[in-house]
Every structure is written in structure tokens, then in C-alpha cells.
C-alpha positions as CSV (number, residue, x, y, z in Angstrom):
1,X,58.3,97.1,130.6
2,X,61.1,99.4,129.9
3,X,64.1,99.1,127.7
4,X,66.5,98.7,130.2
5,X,64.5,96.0,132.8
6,X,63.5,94.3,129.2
7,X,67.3,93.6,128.4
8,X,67.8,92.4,131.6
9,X,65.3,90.1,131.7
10,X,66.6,88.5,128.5
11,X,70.0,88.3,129.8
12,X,68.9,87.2,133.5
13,X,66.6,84.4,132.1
14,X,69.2,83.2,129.8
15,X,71.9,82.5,132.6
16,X,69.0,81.5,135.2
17,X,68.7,78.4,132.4
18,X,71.9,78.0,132.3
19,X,72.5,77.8,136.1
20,X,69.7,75.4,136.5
21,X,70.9,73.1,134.0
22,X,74.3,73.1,136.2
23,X,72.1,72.1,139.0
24,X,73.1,68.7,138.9
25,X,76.6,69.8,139.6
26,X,75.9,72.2,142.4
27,X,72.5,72.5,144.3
28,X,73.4,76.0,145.1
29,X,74.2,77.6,141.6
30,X,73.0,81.2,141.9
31,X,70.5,82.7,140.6
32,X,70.6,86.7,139.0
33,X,68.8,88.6,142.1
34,X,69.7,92.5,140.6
35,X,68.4,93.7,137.4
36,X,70.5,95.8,135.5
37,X,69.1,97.6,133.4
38,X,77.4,99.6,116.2
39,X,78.4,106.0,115.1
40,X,77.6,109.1,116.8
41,X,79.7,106.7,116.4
42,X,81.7,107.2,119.0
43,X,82.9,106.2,122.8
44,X,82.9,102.5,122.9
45,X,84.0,101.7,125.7
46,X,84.0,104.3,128.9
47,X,80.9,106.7,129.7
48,X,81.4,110.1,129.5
49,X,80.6,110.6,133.3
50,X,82.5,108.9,135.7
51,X,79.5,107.9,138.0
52,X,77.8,106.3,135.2
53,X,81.2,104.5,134.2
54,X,81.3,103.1,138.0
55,X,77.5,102.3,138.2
56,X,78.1,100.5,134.8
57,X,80.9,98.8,135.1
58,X,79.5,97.4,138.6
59,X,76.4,95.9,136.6
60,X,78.4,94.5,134.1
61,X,80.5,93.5,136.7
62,X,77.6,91.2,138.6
63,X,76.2,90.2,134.8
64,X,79.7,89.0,134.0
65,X,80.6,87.0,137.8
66,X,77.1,85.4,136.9
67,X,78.3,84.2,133.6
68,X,82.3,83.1,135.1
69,X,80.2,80.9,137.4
70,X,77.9,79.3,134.8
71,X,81.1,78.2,132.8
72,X,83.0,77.3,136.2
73,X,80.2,74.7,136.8
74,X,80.3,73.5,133.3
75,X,83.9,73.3,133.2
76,X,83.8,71.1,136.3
77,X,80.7,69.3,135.1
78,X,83.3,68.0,132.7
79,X,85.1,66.0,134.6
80,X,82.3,64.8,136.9
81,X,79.8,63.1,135.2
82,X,79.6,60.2,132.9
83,X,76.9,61.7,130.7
84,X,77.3,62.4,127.0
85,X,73.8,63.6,126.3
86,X,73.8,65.4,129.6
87,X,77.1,67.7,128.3
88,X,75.1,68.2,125.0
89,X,72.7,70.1,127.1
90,X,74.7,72.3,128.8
91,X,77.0,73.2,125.4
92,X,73.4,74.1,124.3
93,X,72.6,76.1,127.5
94,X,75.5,77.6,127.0
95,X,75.2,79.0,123.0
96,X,71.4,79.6,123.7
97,X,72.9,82.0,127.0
98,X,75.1,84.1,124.0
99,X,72.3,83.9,121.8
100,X,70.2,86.0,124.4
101,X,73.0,88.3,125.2
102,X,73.8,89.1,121.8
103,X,70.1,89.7,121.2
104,X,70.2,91.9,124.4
105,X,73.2,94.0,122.2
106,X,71.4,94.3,118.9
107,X,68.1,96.2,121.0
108,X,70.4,98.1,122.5
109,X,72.2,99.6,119.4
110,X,69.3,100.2,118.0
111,X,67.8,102.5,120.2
112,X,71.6,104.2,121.0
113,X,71.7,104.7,117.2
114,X,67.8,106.1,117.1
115,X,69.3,108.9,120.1
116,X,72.8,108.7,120.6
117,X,73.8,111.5,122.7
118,X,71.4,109.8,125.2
119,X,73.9,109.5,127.7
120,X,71.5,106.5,129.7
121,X,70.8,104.2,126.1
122,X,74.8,104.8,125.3
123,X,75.7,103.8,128.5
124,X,73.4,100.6,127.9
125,X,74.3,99.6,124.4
126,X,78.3,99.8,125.7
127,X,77.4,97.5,128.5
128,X,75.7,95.2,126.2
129,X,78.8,95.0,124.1
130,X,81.1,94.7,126.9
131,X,79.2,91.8,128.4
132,X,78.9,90.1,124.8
133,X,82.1,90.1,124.3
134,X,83.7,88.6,127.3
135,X,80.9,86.1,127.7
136,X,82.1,84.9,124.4
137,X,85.5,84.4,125.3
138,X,84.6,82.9,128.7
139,X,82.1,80.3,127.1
140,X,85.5,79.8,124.3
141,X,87.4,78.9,127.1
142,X,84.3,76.4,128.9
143,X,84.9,75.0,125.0
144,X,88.3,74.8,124.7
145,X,88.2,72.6,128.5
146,X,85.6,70.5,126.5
147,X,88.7,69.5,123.9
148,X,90.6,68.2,126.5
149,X,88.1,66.2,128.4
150,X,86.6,62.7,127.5
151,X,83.6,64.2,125.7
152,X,86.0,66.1,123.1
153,X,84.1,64.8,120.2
154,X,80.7,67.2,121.0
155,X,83.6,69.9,120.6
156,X,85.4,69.4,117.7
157,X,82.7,71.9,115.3
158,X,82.5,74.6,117.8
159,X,85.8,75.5,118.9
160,X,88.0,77.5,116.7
161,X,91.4,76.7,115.7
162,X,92.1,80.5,117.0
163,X,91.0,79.1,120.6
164,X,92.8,76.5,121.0
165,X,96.1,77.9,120.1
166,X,95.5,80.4,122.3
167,X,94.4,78.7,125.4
168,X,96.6,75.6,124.8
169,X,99.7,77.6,126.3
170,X,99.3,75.9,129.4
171,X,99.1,78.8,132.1
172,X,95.3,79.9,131.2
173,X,92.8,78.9,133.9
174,X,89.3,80.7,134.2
175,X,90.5,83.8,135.8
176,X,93.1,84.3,133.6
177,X,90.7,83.8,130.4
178,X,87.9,86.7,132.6
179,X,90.9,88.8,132.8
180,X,92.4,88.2,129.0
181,X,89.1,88.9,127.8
182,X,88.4,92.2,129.5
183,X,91.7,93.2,128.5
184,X,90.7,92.5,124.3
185,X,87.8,94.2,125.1
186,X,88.9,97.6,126.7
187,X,92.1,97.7,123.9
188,X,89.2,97.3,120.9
189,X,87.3,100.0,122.7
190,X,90.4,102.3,123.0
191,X,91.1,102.2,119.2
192,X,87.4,102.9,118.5
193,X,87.2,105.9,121.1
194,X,90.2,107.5,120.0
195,X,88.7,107.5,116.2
196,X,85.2,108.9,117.3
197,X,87.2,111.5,119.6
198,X,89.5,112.9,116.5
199,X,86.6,112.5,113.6
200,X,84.7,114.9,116.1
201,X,87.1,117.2,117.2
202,X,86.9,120.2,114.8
203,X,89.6,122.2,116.3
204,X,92.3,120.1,114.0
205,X,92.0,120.2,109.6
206,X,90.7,117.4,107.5
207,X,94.6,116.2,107.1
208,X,95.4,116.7,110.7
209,X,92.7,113.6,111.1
210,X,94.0,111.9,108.4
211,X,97.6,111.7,110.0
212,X,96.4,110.9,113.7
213,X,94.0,108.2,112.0
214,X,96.6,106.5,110.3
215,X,98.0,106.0,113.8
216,X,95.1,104.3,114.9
217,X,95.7,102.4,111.7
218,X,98.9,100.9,112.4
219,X,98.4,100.1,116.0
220,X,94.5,98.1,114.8
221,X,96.9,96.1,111.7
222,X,100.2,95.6,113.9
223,X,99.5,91.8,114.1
224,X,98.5,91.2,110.7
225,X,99.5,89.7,107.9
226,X,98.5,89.3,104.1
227,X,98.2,85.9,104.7
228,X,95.9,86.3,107.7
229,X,94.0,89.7,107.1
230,X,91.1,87.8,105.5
231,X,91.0,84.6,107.8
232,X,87.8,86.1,110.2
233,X,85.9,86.5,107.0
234,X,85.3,83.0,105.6
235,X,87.0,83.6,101.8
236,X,88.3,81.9,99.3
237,X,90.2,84.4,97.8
238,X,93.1,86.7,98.5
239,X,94.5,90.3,98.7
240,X,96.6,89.2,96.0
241,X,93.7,88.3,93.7
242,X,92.2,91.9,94.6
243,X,95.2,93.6,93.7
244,X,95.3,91.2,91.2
245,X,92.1,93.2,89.7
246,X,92.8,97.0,90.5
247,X,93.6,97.4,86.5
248,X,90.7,96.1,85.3
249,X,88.2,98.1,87.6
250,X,90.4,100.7,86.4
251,X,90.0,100.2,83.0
252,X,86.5,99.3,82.6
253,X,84.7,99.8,85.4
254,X,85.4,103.3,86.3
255,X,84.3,104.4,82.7
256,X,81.6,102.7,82.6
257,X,80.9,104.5,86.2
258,X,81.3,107.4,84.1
259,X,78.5,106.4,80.8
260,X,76.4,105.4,83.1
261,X,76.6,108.9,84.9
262,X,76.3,110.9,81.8
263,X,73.7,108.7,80.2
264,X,70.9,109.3,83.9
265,X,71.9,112.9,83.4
266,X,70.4,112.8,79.7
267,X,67.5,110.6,81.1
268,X,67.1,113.4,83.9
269,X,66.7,116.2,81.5
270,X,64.1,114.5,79.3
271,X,61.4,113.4,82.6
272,X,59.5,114.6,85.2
273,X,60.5,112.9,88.5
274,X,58.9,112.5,91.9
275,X,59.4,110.1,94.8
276,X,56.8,111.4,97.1
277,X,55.0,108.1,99.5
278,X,58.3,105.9,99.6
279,X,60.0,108.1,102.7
280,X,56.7,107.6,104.7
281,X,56.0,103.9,104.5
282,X,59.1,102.2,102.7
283,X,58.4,98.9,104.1
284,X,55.0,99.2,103.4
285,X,55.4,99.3,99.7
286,X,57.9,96.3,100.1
287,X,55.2,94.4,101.4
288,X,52.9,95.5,98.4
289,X,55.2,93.9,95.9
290,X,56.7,91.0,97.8
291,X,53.8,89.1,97.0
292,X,54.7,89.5,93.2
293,X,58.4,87.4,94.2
294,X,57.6,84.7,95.8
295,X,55.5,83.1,98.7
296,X,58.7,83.0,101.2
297,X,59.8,86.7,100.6
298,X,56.5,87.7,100.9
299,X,56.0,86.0,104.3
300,X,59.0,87.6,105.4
301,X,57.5,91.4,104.6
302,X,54.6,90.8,106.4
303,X,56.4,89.4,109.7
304,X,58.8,92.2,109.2
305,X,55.7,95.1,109.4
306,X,53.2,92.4,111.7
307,X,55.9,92.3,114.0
308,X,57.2,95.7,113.7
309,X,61.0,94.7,113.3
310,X,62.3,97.8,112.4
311,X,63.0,101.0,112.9
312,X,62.9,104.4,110.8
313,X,64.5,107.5,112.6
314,X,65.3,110.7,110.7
315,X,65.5,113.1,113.5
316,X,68.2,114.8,114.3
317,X,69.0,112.5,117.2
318,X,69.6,109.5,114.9
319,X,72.4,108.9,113.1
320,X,72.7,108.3,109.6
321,X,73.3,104.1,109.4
322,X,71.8,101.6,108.5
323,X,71.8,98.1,109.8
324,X,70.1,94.8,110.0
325,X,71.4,92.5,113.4
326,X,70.1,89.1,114.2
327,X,67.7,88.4,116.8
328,X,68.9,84.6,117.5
329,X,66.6,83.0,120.1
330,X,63.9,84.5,117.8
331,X,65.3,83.5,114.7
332,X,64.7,86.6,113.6
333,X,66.5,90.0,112.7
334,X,66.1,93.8,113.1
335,X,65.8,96.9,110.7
336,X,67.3,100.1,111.7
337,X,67.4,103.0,108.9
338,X,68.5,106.5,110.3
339,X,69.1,109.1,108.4
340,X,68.2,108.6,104.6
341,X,67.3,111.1,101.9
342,X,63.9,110.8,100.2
343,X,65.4,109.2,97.3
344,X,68.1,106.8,99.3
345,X,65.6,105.9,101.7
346,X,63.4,103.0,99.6
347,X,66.2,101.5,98.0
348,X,68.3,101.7,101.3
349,X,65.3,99.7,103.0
350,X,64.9,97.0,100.1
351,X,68.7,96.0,100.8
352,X,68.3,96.0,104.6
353,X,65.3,93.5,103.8
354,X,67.0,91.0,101.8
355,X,69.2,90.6,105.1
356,X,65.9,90.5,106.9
357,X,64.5,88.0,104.4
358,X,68.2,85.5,104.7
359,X,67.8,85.8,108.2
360,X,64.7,83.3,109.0
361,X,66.9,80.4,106.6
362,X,70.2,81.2,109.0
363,X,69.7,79.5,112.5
364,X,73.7,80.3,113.4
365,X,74.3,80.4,117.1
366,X,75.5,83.8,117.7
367,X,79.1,82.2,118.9
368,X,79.5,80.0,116.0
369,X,78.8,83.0,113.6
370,X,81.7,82.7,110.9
371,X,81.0,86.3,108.9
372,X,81.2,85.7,105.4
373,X,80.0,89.5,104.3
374,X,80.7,87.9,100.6
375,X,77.1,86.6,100.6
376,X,75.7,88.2,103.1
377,X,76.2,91.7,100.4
378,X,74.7,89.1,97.7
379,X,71.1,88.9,99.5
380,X,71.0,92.8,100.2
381,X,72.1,93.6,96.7
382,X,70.6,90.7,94.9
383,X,67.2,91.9,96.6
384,X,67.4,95.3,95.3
385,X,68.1,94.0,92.0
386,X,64.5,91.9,92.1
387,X,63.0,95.2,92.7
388,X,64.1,96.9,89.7
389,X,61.2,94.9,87.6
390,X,58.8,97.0,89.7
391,X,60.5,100.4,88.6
392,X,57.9,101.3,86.3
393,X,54.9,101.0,88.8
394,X,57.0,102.4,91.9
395,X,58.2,105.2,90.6
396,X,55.6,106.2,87.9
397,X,52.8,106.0,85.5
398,X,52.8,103.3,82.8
399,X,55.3,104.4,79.8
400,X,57.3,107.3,81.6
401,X,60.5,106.3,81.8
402,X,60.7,107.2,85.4
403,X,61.2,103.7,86.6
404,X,64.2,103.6,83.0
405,X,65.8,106.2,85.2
406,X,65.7,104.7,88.6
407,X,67.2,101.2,87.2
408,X,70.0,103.2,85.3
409,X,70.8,104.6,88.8
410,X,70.9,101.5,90.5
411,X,73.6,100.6,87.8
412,X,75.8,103.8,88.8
413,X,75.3,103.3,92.4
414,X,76.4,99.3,91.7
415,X,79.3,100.4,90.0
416,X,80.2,103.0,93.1
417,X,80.0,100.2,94.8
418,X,82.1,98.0,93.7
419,X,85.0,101.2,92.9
420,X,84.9,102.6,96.3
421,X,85.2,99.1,97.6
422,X,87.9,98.0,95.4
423,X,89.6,101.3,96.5
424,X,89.9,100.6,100.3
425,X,89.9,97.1,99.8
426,X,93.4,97.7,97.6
427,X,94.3,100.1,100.5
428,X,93.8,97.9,103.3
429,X,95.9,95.2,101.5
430,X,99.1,97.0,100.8
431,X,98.7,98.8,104.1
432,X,98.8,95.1,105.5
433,X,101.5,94.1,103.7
434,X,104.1,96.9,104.9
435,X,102.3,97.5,108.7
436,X,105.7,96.8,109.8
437,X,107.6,99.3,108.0
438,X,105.4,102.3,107.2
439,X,104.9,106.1,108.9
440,X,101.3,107.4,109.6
441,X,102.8,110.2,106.4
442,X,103.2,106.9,104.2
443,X,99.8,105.6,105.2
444,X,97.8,109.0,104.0
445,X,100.4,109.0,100.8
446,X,99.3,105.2,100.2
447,X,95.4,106.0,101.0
448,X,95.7,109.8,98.3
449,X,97.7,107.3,95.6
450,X,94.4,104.9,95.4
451,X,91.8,107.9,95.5
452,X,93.7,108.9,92.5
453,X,93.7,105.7,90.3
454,X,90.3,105.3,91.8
455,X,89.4,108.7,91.3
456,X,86.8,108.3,94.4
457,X,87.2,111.0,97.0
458,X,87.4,110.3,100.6
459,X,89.7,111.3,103.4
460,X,91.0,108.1,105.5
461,X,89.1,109.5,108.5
462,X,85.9,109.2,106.7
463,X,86.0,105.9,106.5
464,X,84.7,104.3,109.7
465,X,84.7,100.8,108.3
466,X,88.4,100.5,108.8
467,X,88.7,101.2,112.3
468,X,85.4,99.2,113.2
469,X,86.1,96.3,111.3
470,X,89.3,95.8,109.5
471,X,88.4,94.0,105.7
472,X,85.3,94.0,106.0
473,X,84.6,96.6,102.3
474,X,86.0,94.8,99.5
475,X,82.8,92.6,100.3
476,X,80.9,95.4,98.9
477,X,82.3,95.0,95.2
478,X,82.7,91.3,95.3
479,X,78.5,91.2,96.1
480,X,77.8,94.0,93.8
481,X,79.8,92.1,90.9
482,X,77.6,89.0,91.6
483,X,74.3,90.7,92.0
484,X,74.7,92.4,88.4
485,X,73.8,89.0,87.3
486,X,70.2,89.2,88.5
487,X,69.7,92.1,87.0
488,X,70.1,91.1,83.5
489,X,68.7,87.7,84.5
490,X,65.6,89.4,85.2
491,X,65.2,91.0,81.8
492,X,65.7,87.1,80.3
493,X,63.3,85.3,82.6
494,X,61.8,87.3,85.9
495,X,60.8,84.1,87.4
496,X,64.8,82.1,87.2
497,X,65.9,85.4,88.2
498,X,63.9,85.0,91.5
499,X,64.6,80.8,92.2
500,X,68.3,82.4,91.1
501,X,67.9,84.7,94.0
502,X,66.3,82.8,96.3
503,X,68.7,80.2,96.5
504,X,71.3,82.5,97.9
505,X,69.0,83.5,100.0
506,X,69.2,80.6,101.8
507,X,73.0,80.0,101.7
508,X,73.6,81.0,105.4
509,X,76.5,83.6,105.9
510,X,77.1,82.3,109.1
511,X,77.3,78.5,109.4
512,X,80.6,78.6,107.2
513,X,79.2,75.6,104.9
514,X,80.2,77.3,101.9
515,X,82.9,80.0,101.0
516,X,81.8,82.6,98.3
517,X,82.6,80.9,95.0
518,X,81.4,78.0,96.3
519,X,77.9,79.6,97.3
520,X,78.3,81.0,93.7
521,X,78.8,77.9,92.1
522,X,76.1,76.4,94.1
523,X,73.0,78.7,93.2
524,X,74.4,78.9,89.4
525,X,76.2,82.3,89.6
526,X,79.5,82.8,87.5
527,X,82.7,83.6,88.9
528,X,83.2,87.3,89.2
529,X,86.7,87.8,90.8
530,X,88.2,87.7,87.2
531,X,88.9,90.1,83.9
532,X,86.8,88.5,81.6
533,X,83.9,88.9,83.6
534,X,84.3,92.0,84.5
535,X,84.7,93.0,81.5
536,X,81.4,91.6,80.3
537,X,79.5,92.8,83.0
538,X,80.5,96.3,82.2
539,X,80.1,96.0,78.8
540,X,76.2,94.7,79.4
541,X,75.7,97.9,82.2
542,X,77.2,100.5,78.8
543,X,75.0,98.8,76.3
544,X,72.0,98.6,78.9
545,X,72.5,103.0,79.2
546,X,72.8,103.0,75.5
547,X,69.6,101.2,74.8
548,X,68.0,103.7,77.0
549,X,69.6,106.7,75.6
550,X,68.2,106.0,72.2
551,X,65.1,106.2,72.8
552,X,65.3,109.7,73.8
């Protein structure tokens, strides 16, 4: 079956399910009688060719009437039968149809990231996000309708404060929430095109980008606030307490960014190195060691390779990502890598599989999904720190100090982490805080000013994070900071270090039970998101390089 008649499937069963658990409410519900079939990133939203943009949009079109008539009999469902258990049903119809769509989108990217100037799979994946996202906000809507019905009870977990502000105007009905929702849509994928149109447009300079990016900027932030920048993530923490911070990572992190740098380069000098097998079969050597963890992560490396959930493209015609999406109704997830070096490649596929490995404890609906990044960074991190133990074996014979060298680089790239995330986290803050009263000029000045405390070097058009989702990088330091612990955990007690893991593991990311210190707290992590811990940690990573130094 092909790739394009397989998504439809997906999608068409889903809402054939959900029609004929609406039959009760009308014998006639339809059925889906047409099959239709994250950069470069770039062009979100409209095709490149204008037939393809009207033979899209007309699928999408069909998909989406489909969908707007599965939530018009459950809306009406509502207020016709006398059936609590009955309206259970159908709110589970419903999820289990966005679970299938969403599933439909993460296939999709996948294979418009393995060829992306594929004109046909781009075309696909941007359907696939179009139809996501206003089946979300039509099945939001179905929710909200729930609220005000007798049954409001089964929907007081599932709608979002968010929703029913919005909807509780008065004036939305169904074909005002369609029409709404196309709207968000098209305006998201406006901002995105017009990034991937200027970061590939090499007629203008690097600041030229910079400037006409800090446009973008102010038009994605204009609503914002400090106090509501972080609400989509989950946190329990601030833009203040991350400002809050910048002088410390100043002060101690970024020289011990430094030590650590100097003190690989001695190492360097003094060994021969060679990573030869690991860019041919990365997963396979996961596998080979998992076993050594723990019974669960071991099952999960060999569903990952049994099943063939993932995907390793370093041809040209991939782009260099890398990503791990959930595959809901299979309770399940996906691997894509494109693009790695011969030494990134390994280490870039042991953090994609601790995502893989959280994913079988996470059974989130895909519309109750609350994104706290905080701990979903722990499990990618945390599992590359459980592979450091196997250094020596990986990376060479017994007593070189190959595998020394490899977990002093995982150090330095830990501590990039958490500097290069601490400098656009910082960024995104104080941009936030004076969106209403700053120039595109001011923006770039305020980006330059934290490259120089920070002394990290990017131009603001590099960074595609910010224009694809808004505060989403300071999650990289705030994981990286905790996931230190399991490296010196593991030279204490290997097996702790693992439960330790483990345990965060299976702290879902999604459900919103727990925030990030209190996930901490829970699986017995300390605190990091304050000076005197960061301060220890970094004096641990310098006497860790000095330890190793000496013996040279």
C-alpha cells in the first residue's frame, strides 16, 4: 500500500468509527467514500504550485467537512440522549479520531523530512498538519458544548481553560469555530513561510535576515506576556527565575564550558581515536547494551529495530533533524535522524531513544497532550548519560582512554547545552517583556548583547526554534542541568543510577500530573534552577576533566 492511500486509510477509518458511533443520532451519518492520499524547513502552509494547492486544499477540504459533521452529530447528541456512558463513548471516539490523524502527521513528516523538495510528500505532510490542526479545534469546540450541557462533569479534565474563554463569548457556533480555526492555522503557516522564504533567500546578508526575522519576531510575540509566555509548557518556574540565573551560567558555567574544552583537546592529543561501525547500525549497538540497563529499556530497543520505528537518512535529500513523534493509537513513537556526522550520529540516536523508550509509559491522547519539554529533555539526556558506563567498550579496547575522551565530551556538549539554551531562553524573555515597545534594530541589538555575555555565536535567523515554537529552548538547559546528576550517580552506584533514570522515564510529559520540580522531587533529583547547585555541578564536571588530565 502506498504512503499516501496508507494515511488515508488511518484517517478514513478513524472518522468512519466515529460516524458509526453517532449512528444512534443519525442513521445516515456519512461515511469517507474518496481517499486522499516539522526544515527544508520551509513552506508550511501553501504548495509551491498552484494546482497542487487546489487539489490539496480540496482533499483537505472533504477530510475536514467529514470531521465538522462527526462533531455536529456529537454536539447534537448532547442534547438528545439521556445516556451518560453512551457520551463517554463518543468523547472517546472522538480523541481516538485525533489520535489517528495526528499519527497520520507524524508519517508524514517523516518521509517530507527523509526528501523534502519532494513536491508530492510536502504537499502531503502540509495537509496532514492542516487537517490536525483544525480537527483539534473543531473537536475543542464539540468539548467546550460538552461544558454546557447536562453531562459537563465527563468534561471538566479535557477542556482547557484557554477553550472556554474563547468560545464562551457567546457568538461561536460550529461554522464559526471551522472558520476560526482555519484562520489560526493559515496565520501560523504565514509566519513559518515567510522565515523558510528569507533563511533561504541568498540574495540578502546574514544581517539583512536577522532584521526581516526580528519582524517575524514581533508579529509571533505580539500577544504575549511574561506572565503568559510559559503557560503552553506546563512549568513551574518563570522568566524571571531564568534571568534570575544568567550570572551564574555566566560565571561558572561558561568556564567550566571552557576547562572542559581545553582538557578533551589534551586528551585528543595523547589517543588514537576511531568511530568506525556506529554510523552504520547506531540502533543496533543500542540494542547490544540495553540489555546491560534494565529489562524495560531493553524491550523497548528491540521493538524499536523488530518493528523498524525509525528512520536513518543521510542523503542529500534529507535534512539535518532529528526527531522522535508519537504514534498514539499504537502507543508507540517514531525515530527520524537525518543528517548526522559520524561522531554525532550514535549519541544523537541514544537521546532520540530515551524519547522512544518514555513513550510506551505515556498513553496521552494526542488532544490532551500538555508539552512539558522540561522532562521530556530529562529522558533524552538522562539516557545518554546511562550510556557513558559503556564508553570504554563502545568506543575502544579495554584501558585506552578512548571511551575517558568521549564522556569528557558529553560534559562539553552538556554544558553547550545548557549555555546556548540559557542564551535564547534569556532572549526570548526580555524580547517578551518589551514586544510592545521594541524595533526589529532593538531586537537584533538585544539577540548580539546575549551572544556576547554568552559568548555563543548564532545569528537570530539561525535559530529556527523561535519561529516554530516560541519557548520551547530554555528546556534544553533546565534537562541538561538535571541529567548531570546521572552521570555522577553512575560513577557512585550504576544500578540507583538506572532505577534513578528509570523513574523519570515514566513520568509522562504529557498528562500534566506533574510539573518539573515536582517530577524532580518525585524520582529523587535535586533542584537545579538555583546558584548553589549550579555551582556544584560545575565544580564536579572541572574536577571530573581534572582527574582525567592527570593521568596523562
Amino acid at each position: 500500500m502506498s504512503f499516501f492511500r496508507c494515511i488515508s486509510v488511518v484517517i478514513a477509518s478513524a472518522l468512519t468509527i466515529s460516524c458509526c458511533s453517532c449512528a444512534d443520532m443519525n442513521e445516515n451519518a456519512p461515511r469517507i467514500s474518496r481517499y486522499r492520499d516539522r526544515e527544508k524547513e520551509y513552506e508550511i502552509g501553501q504548495s509551491e504550485s498552484d494546482d497542487n494547492a487546489e487539489e490539496t486544499t480540496e482533499s483537505d477540504e472533504e477530510m475536514l467537512d467529514s470531521v465538522e459533521l462527526v462533531v455536529k452529530h456529537f454536539i447534537d447528541y448532547l442534547a438528545k440522549l439521556e445516556n451518560k456512558e453512551k457520551i463517554q463513548e463518543n468523547i472517546d471516539h472522538l480523541l481516538n479520531m485525533l489520535d489517528a490523524i495526528y499519527e497520520s502527521r507524524t508519517l508524514a513528516s517523516v518521509d517530507f523530512y527523509s526528501d523534502y523538495l519532494n513536491s508530492e510528500i510536502k504537499d502531503a505532510y502540509q495537509s496532514t498538519e492542516h487537517i490536525y490542526s483544525v480537527a483539534d479545534d473543531l473537536v475543542s469546540y464539540a468539548f467546550y458544548c460538552g461544558t454546557q450541557s447536562q453531562y459537563s462533569e465527563l468534561f471538566t479534565d479535557i477542556i482547557t481553560p484557554e477553550a472556554a474563554e474563547l468560545y464562551s463569548g457567546g457568538y461561536y457556533d460550529l461554522e464559526t469555530a471551522r472558520a476560526e480555526a482555519e484562520s489560526a492555522y493559515y496565520d501560523s503557516a504565514e509566519d513559518k513561510n515567510r522565515y523558510y522564504d528569507i533563511i533561504a533567500d541568498d540574495t540578502i546578508s546574514a544581517n539583512e535576515k536577522d532584521l526581516k526575522c526580528a519582524e517575524i519576531l514581533i508579529d509571533m510575540l505580539s500577544d504575549e506576556t511574561p506572565e503568559t509566555f510559559y503557560d503552553s509548557f506546563y512549568r513551574d518556574y518563570t522568566g524571571e527565575d531564568i534571568l534570575g540565573l544568567k550570572d551564574t551560567i555566566i560565571s561558572e558555567v561558561l568556564p567550566t564550558y571552557f576547562d572542559l574544552q581545553e582538557a578533551s583537546y589534551k586528551i585528543e592529543n595523547h589517543i588514537h581515536y576511531e568511530n568506525e561501525v556506529l554510523n552504520k547500525a547506531p540502533f543496533e549497538v543500542i540494542q547490544s547494551y540495553a540489555k546491560y540497563l534494565s529489562p524495560e529499556i531493553s524491550k523497548s530497543a528491540d521493538r524499536l529495530i523488530n518493528d523498524e520505528l525509525f528512520r536513518i537518512c543521510n542523503g542529500q535529500k534529507a535534512l539535518d533533524i532529528s526527531f522522535t513523534d508519537d504514534l498514539p493509537t499504537q502507543n508507540s513513537a517514531f525515530i527520524f535522524i537525518g543528517q548526522k556526522s559520524t561522531d554525532d550520529i550514535f549519541m544523537t540516536a541514544v537521546h532520540e531513544f530515551g524519547h522512544f523508550h518514555a513513550s510506551f509509559f505515556d498513553n496521552t491522547h494526542a488532544y490532551l497532550m500538555k508539552n512539558n519539554y522540561d522532562i521530556a529533555e530529562i529522558q533524552s539526556h538522562g539516557m545518554e548519560m546511562l550510556f557513558t558506563q559503556f564508553f570504554d567498550e563502545i568506543y575502544g579496547e579495554e584501558g585506552s582512554q578512548n571511551g575517558e575522551y568521549k564522556r569528557l565530551k558529553t560534559l562539553v556538549n552538556m554544558c553547550y547545552y545548557i549555555l546556548s539554551a540559557f542564551y535564547i531562553g534569556s532572549f526570548e524573555y526580555e524580547l517578551v517583556s518589551r514586544i510592545g515597545d521594541i524595533t526589529p534594530e532593538e531586537v537584533v541589538k538585544l539577540f548580539n548583547r546575549n551572544f556576547n555575555d554568552y559568548s555563543i555565536g548564532y545569528h537570530l535567523s539561525e535559530i529556527s526554534h523561535l519561529y516554530e515554537c516560541p519557548g520551547y529552548y530554555i528546556s534544553y538547559a533546565t534537562s541538561a542541568l538535571t541529567s548531570l546528576q546521572l552521570f555522577f550517580d553512575l560513577i557512585k552506584d550504576k544500578n540507583k543510577a538506572v532505577e534513578k533514570y528509570e523513574r523519570i522515564a515514566k513520568i509522562s510529559c504529557y498528562s500534566g500530573e506533574y510539573t518539573f520540580r515536582e517530577a524532580l522531587e518525585e524520582c529523587s533529583f535535586e533542584d537545579v534552577l538555583n546558584k548553589e547547585y549550579i555551582n556544584k555541578i560545575s565544580q564536579k564536571m572541572r574536577e571530573y576533566a581534572d582527574e582525567l588530565t592527570s593521568k596523562i
